[in-house]
Structure formats: C-alpha cells, structure tokens
N, C-alpha and C positions, 0 to 999 in steps of 0.2 A: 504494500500500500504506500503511506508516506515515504518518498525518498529524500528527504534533504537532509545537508550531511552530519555525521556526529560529532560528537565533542573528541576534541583531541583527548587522547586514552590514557598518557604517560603517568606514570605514579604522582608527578610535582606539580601536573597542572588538574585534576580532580579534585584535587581538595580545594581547589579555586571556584568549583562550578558552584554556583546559589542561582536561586528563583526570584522573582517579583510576586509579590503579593496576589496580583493578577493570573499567574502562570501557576498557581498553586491549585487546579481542579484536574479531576478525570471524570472520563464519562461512563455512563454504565456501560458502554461496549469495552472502553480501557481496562476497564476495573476486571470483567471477565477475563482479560488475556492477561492481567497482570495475577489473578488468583490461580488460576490453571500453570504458570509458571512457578508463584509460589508454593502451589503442592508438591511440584515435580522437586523441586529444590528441598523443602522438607523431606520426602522420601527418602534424596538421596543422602540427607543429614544423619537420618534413620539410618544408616545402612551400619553391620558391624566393623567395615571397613575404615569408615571416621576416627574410630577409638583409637586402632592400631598405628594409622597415620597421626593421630593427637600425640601418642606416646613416643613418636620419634625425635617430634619436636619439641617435647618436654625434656628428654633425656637429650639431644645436641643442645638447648639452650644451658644444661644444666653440665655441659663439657663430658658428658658418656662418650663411653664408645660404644657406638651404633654405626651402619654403613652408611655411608654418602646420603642425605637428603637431598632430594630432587624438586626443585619447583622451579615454572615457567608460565612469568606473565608477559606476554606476546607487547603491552601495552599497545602502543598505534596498530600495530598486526591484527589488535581486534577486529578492525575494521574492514581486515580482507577475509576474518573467521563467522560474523556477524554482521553482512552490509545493512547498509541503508535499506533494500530493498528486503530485507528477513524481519527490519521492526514492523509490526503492526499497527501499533499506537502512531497517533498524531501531534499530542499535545508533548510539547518541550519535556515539561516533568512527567509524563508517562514513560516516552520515550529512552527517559533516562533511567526510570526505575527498569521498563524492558530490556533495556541493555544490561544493567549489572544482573538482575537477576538470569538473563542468556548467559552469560559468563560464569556464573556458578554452572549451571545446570552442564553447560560443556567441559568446565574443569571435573564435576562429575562424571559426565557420560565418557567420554572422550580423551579428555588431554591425557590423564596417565600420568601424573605427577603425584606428589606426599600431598597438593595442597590437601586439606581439611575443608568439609562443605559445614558449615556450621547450620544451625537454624535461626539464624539471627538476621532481621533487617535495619539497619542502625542508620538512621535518619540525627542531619548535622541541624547547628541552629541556621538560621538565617541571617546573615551580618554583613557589614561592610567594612572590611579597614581601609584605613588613609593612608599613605603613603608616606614619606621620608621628606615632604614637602619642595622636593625638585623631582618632577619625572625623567624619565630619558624617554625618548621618540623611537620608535619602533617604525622599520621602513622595510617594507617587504609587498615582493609583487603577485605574491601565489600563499595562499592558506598555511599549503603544505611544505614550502621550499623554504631555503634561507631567507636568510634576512639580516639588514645589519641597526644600530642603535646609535643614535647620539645620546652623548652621557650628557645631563645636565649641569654637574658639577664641574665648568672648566676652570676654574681660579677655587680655590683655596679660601679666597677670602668671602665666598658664598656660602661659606661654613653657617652662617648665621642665619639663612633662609630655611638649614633643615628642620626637621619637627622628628617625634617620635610617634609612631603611627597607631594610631587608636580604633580601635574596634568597638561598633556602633551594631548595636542586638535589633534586629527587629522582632520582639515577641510576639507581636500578634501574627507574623508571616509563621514561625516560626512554632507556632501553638497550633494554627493550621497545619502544616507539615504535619507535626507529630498528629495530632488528631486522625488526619485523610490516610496515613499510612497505618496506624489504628484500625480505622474503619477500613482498611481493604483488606491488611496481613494479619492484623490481631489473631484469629484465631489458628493461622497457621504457620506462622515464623512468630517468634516474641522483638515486639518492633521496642529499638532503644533507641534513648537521645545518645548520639556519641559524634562528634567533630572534632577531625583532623586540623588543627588551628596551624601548622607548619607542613613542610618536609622535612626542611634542615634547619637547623641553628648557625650552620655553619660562618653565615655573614659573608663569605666574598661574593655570592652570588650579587648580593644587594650591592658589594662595596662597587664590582666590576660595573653593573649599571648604572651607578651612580657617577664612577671619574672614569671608567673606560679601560679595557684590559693592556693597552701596553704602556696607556698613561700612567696606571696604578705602577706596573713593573719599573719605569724608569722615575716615579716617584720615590722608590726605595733609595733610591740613588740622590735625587735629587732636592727630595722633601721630605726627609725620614721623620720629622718634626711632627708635619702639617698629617703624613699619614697615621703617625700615631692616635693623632688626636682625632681623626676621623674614627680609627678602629675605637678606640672608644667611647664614641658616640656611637657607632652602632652596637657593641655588646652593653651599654646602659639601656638602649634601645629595645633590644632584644630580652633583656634582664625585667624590664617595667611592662612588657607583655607577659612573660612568664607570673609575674606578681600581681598583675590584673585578672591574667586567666585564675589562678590559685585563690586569691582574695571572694572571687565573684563565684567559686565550685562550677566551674566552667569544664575545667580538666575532664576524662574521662581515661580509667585502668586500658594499660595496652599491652595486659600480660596475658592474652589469650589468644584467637586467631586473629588478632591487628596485626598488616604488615609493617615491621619496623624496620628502620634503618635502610638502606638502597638496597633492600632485598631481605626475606625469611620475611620467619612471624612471632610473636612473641610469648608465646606460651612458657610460663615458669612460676617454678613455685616459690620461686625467692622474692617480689613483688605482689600485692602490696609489701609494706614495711610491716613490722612486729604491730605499732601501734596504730596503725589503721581505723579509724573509727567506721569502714564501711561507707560512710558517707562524701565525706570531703577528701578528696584526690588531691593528691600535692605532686609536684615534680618528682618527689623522693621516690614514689610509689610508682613509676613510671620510666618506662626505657627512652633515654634520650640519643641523637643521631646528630651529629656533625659532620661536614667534609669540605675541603678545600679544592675542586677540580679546576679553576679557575685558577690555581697558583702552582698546577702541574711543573713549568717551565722553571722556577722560583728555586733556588738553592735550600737544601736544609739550613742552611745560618739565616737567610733570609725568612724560610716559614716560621723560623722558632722567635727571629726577633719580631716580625710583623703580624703573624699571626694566631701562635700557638698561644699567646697569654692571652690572648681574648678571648678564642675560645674556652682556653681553662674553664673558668669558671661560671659558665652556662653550663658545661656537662655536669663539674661538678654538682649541679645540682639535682642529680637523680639519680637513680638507684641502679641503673644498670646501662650501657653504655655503646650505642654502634657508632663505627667512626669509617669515611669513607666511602667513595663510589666509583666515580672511572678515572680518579687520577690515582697513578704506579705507587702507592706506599713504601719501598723497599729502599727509597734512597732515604726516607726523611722515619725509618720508623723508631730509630733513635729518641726522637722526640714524640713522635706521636705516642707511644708505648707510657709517656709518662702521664698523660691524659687520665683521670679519676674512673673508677670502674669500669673498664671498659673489658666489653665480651665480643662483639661481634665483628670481624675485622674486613673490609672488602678487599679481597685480590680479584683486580679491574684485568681485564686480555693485558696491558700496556707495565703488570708488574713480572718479576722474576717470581716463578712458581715456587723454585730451589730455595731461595734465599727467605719468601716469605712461609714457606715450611719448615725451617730452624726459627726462624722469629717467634712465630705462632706456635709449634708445637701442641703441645695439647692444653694450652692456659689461656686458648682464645677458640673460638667459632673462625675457620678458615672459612668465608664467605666468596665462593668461585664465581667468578661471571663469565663464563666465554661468551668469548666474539657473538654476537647478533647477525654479523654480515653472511656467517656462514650457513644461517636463514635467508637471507635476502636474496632468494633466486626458485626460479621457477620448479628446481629440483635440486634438493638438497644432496651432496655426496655422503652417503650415507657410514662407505667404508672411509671415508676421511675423517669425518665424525665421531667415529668410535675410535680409531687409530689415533685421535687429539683428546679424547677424554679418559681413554686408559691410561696415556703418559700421564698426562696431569692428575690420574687416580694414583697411578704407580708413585710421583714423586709426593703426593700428599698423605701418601697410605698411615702415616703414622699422624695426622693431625684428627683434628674434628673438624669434618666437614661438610657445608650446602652448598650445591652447586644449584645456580641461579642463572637463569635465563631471561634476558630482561631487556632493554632499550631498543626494542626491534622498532622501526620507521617501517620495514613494508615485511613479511614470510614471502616475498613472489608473489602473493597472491594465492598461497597453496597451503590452506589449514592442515595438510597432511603435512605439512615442515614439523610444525608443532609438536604434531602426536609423534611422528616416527620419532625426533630428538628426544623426547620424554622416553620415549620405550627404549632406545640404546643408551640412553645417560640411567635410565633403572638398570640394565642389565648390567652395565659394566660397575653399578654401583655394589648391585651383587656379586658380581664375581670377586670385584676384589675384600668385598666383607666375606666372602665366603675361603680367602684365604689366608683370615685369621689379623 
C-alpha cells in the first residue's frame, strides 16, 4: 500500500524520531495490522528458545565463558529487508510502530542471530531539545548520499553565543502515546514508558559539528587553550542533562534487552545498584557508552590531553561501562583502559585483532564488528566469510566474545546477506566453542 520512504534505521539516528501531537492516531484498519503483528511477536517471545538466548547474554555480560554471541542489526539494510512497499499502514506513527514490530518478528522468524525477542513494546516521551545555541548547516543533494556541514563555531570568540541544550517534555503528546499504545498492545506485549535520551556521551561528535573536523585537529596545535575550554563546556553540558534527566526520574534501567553501547545488549545482574529503590533510576544503575570516532587520526598524547579527561567523568558516572565504535582502539588503549568501569570494548574492522586480544583478554567483553561492506553486494562470498570469521574466532579464542554486525548503508538489496552471515558466524561460533 503506502510507499513513501522510511526513517533512516541507524542505531544514532532513532532515538531522534518523535511525533507531533497531530500524528499521534491510528485507525481501526492500523490498529488491526498492528495487533496481528503484535501477537506474532508475543508468540515468538513465548518460544523456549528466548531463555536460552537470555542466558548467553547474561553470562558474556557477566565475563563467562560461553561461545561467541552473534547479533546482527542490518540498520539502513532494513530497508532492503522490509521496503516501503511490505508496510501497510499509512499514518507516520503507524508506520513506525509496523516497522519495529517487522523487525522483531524477522529477527524471530529469520535472521538467526542470539538477539532475544522480548515481549515488550517501550514507547519514548515526547520532547524536544535545543541545541548548543550555534547550529552547523547541513548540505547534501540526495536523502541517502553524503553530504558535507558548515560548522558554526568559526572564531573562538563565539564561545559566548553557546547554551547548554534543554529538553522541553511535551506530556500531553506524550500521555497520548502511552495511552494509544495501551489501547492497541496492552493486552499483548506489556507496553513501557522507556526513552533513549543519547547514543553517546562521547562529545566529539557534537565538538566536530560544532568547529569542524580538521579545524578541531589543527586547533590542538594551534589553540590548545580555546579547545580546552570548549571540551569543557561540552562535558558540563553533557553532565546538566545527565542531572536533569536523574533529578526529573526521566532515566529508565538498561540492564535487560536495551541495546547498549555501539552494539550487544545489556542484560546483567550487576545493575541496578544494591540500593535501588525500584523506582528512581540514577546513572549509577545504568550502562553508560562513550567513543571518540571523530578523533580516529589524533595521536594517543593528543586523545588523552584533549579528550580522555572529559570524558572521564561522565562514565564515571555509572555502573557499568561501553567505550567505543569504529575508531581502531589498539593505539590509544593505554588510556582508554583507565576509563571507570568499563566492560564492553569495541574492536571496529580498522583495529589489530592480535593486539586487542592480549589487551582485553578475559577482563572485558571483546565487542567484534566486521566489515558491513562485505554485505554490500548483490551476493555475499560466503567461503570468504567464514574463512575471515574463523581467523578472527581462532585469534580471539581465548577472550569473551560478541561478534556484531552493524552499520550496513545497503545488504545489495538481498535479505539473504543477513541470514546466510548469521548462520556461518553461528556455526563457526560453534565450532570453535566446541573446541574447548
């Protein structure tokens, strides 16, 4: 029916999707395709296969040893798994609820990964934040293609124009939400209030838009002063939302199937904290995620003067700790390593496997990502595939490991990319748990 096209899928940019007041209805014909997907999805939550898959990512979060855990989210790939032309629904927020729940129902039926189908439909508040008080322009001639950015902070001395960015609730959008999601799933998935307020904590994504990535890098050189003081205004920045959220019980636990950090999920039984009151959620009780990909190029003397101490102490403020996503770890993990609790660690295609399996050993969660690209085609080589997942099983045999499949931009166009990768990254997962 409705073809026009969907929301970009990526893990960073979903937590950005909200409604209008207006956009907040389904109709009785929605409602029916959206409850027929929900039972399917309950079903397969029901299955005893769920438990088995729960308990592996209890036991890797918790540093066991258990065989390789396998998850793959295709992100923008959904959209050659699930087109426009498979939704039914018309209306935006139908639409949107049609899409997530197709994506379980296929991580069920189909993909063949450890994910976990929960029976849970977790509906976000309604909000808007403000900005950092200078945007950057965004210039691009295709939805889907690049694009480049003017930064708005060109002088230093515009320091004084920024703000720190406030989040504005709409409750009555937001009471509706929860209500209509009530009224459709209530009786067969238990619908929660729960909103992703971040990706990262990490801060350069914001710094780079804000003065622009080689300006920032030759500012280290040239303004180590003016950068300093920027880095901290953004971690006070960053620091006065954490405090907001906390102060207002805004937070919501993400020690169960939430994806954390640039890949896994957080199931552990170390979170909440001892003192817990059940009710009010604090950072403490809560896995936090930083990375620095933007500072890839950036010397470790340089990450640790410019940006390891501002991170510090945002992690430190939670209980448990992912750091990392597609930039190489292995030159700077000297420093990273000193970072407060930290478990889950990203080894990006672009790091040394060898080197970050003496680092990690078994005192971190080895977080694997291969390459995406070697989806990106009409027909995936399958013996290549396995022949590049054995080595990297062979050299990490001795850590704790998830091997995560994630930033895919296109599968070819061939959902079978998916499944097949899922079904040789399980087998080789077995084979090498099975030889001890």
């Amino acid at each position: 029916m409705g073809e026009q096209p969907l929301s970009d899928q990526t893990v960073a940019s979903l937590y950005r999707v909200s409604f209008q007041i207006e956009e907040i209805q389904v109709t009785p014909w929605e409602r029916e395709v959206l409850r027929e997907l929900a039972l399917r999805v309950r079903e397969l939550a029901e299955l005893p296969e769920q438990e088995e898959k729960r308990k592996l990512w209890y036991s890797i979060n918790a540093l066991e040893r258990v065989r390789p855990v396998i998850f793959c989210d295709p992100e923008n790939g959904w959209n050659e798994i699930i087109t426009p032309q498979d939704i039914q629904c018309k209306g935006r927020l139908a639409r949107s609820w049609e899409m997530a729940l197709r994506k379980e129902i296929f991580w069920g039926e189909s993909m063949g990964d450890d994910k976990v189908i929960e029976p849970y439909f977790d509906v976000p508040y309604v909000y808007q934040e403000t900005g950092w008080g200078l945007e950057e322009k965004i210039i691009k001639t295709d939805a889907k293609g690049s694009y480049r950015w003017e930064p708005p902070l060109k002088s230093y001395q515009d320091m004084d124009k920024l703000r720190f960015p406030e989040i504005h609730i709409d409750h009555e959008a937001s009471e509706r939400l929860l209500e209509l999601a009530q009224e459709i799933f209530g009786d067969l998935l238990m619908v929660r209030r729960k909103t992703t307020w971040w990706w990262t904590l990490g801060m350069t994504w914001t710094l780079i838009n804000l003065r622009g990535l080689e300006q920032v890098m030759t500012d280290m050189y040239d303004h180590p002063k003016e950068l300093h003081q920027l880095m901290s205004f953004l971690r006070d920045g960053h620091l006065a939302k954490l405090d907001f959220l906390e102060k207002n019980n805004l937070l919501s636990l993400n020690n169960d199937g939430t994806y954390v950090g640039s890949g896994g999920f957080g199931y552990t039984h170390e979170l909440p904290q001892l003192d817990f009151d059940g009710v009010h959620v604090r950072t403490i009780d809560m896995w936090g995620f930083a990375e620095s990909q933007e500072t890839c190029y950036v010397s470790p003397q340089m990450f640790e003067e410019f940006i390891f101490p501002y991170q510090y102490p945002i992690l430190e403020r939670f209980g448990l700790n992912c750091y990392g996503c597609c930039e190489p770890l292995h030159p700077r993990w000297h420093v990273v390593k000193r970072f407060p609790k930290l478990r889950r660690i990203s080894v990006s295609p672009w790091a040394d496997l060898t080197k970050m399996a003496e680092y990690l050993g078994t005192d971190y969660i080895y977080s694997m990502k291969p390459s995406p690209t070697d989806l990106a085609v009409p027909q995936i080589d399958e013996d290549y595939l396995r022949k590049k997942l054995r080595k990297a099983l062979e050299i990490t045999k001795g850590c704790r490991v998830e091997v995560i499949m994630k930033d895919n931009h296109t599968i070819g166009n061939n959902p079978q990319n998916v499944i097949r990768w899922c079904r040789i990254a399980k087998e080789e997962a077995e084979r090498i748990a099975s030889r001890g």
